[in-house]
Residue frames relative to the residue before (quaternion, step in Angstrom):
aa qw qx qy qz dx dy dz
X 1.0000 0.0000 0.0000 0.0000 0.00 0.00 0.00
X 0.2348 -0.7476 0.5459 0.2966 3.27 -0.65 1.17
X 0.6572 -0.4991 0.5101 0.2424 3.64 -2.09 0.34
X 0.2461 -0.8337 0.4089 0.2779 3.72 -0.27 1.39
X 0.3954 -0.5649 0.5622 0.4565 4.54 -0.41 0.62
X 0.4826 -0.4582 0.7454 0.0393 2.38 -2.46 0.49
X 0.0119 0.6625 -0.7320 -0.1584 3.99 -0.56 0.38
X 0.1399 -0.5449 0.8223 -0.0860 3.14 -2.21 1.14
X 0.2663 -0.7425 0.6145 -0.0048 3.51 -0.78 1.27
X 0.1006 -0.7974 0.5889 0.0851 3.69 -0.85 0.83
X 0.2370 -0.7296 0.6069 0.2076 3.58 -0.81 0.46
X 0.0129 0.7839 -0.6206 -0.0150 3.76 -0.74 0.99
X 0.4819 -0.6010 0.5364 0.3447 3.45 -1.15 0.73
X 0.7641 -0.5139 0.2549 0.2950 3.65 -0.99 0.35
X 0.6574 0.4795 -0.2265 0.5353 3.33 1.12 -0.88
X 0.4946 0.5039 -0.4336 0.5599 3.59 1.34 -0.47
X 0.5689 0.6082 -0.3900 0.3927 3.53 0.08 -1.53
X 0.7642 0.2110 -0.4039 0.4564 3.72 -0.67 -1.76
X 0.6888 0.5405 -0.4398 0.2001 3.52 0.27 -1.61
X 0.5400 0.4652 -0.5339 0.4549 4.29 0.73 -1.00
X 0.6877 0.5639 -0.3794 0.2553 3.83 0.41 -1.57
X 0.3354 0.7837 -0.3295 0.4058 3.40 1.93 -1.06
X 0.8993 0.3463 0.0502 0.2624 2.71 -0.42 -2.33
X 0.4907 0.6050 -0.3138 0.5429 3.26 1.62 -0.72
X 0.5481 0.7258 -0.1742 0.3774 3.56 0.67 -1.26
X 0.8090 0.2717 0.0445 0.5193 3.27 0.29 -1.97
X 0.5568 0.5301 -0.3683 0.5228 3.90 1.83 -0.09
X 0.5216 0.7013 -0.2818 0.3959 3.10 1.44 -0.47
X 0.6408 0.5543 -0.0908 0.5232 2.98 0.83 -1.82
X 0.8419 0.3782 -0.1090 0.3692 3.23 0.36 -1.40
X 0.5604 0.5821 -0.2060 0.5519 3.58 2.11 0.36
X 0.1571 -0.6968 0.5502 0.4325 3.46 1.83 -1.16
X 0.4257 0.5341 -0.6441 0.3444 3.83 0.38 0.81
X 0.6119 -0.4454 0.5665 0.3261 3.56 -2.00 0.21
X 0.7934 -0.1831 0.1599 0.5580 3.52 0.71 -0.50
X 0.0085 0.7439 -0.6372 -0.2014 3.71 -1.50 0.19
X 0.6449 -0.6608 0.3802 0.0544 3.25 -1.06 1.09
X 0.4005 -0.7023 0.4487 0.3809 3.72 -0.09 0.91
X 0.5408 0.5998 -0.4178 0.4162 3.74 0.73 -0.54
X 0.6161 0.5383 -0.2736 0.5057 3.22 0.56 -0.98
X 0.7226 0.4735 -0.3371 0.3741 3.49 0.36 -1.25
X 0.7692 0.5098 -0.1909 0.3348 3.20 1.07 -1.28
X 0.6013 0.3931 -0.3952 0.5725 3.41 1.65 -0.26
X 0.4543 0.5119 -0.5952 0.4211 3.86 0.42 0.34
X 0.7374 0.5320 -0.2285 0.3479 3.65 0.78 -1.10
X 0.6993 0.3671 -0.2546 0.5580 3.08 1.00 -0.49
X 0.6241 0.3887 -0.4870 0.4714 3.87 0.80 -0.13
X 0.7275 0.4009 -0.4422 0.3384 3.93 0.97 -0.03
X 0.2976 0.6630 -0.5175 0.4517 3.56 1.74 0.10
X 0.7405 0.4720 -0.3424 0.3341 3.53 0.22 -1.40
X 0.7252 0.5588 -0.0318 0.4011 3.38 0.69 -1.76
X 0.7643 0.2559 -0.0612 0.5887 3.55 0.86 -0.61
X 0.0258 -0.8430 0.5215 0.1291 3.59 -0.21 1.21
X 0.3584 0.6019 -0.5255 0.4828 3.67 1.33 0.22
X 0.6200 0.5036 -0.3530 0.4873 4.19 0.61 -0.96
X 0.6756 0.4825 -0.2907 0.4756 3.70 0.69 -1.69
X 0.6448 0.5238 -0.3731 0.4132 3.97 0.39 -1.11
X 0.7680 0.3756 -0.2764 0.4389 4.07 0.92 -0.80
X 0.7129 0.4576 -0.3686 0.3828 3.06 1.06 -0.10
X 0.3171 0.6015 -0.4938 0.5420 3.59 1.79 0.02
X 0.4380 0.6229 -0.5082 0.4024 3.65 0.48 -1.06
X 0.8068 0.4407 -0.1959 0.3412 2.57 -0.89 -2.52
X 0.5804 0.5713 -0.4196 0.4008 4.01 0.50 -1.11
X 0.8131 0.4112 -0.2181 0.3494 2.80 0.34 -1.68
X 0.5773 0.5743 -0.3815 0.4374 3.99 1.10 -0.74
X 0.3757 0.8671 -0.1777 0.2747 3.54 1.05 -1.07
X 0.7763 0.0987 0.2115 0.5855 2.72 0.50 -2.15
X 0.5064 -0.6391 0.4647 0.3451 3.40 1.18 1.12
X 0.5373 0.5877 -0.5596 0.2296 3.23 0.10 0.80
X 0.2516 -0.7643 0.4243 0.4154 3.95 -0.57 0.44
């Protein structure tokens, strides 16, 4: 039995946007695939958030810079 997804929606400011579409693009290229798919990108990211607490500790950072906080 397969495991039903979850969808989680991200809002990106434009310049984020082209640049993932960028980077997706050139991972593609740089895989021998036809394309790779921000989804994709974003569940790689979030299974190394989980998995990697050296990854999880900078991105508390980043939270924490964010919101002008020190």
């Amino acid at each position: 039995m397969s495991e039903k997804k979850i969808r989680r929606t991200v809002d990106l400011s434009p310049e984020h946007h082209a640049e993932l579409d960028m980077w997706c693009s050139e991972t593609a290229r740089q895989q021998g695939r036809s394309r790779v798919t921000s989804q994709e990108v974003l569940r790689a990211l979030v299974a190394e958030l989980l998995t990697n607490e050296s990854h999880a500790r900078r991105i508390r950072r980043r939270l924490k810079q964010d919101r002008g906080e020190s």
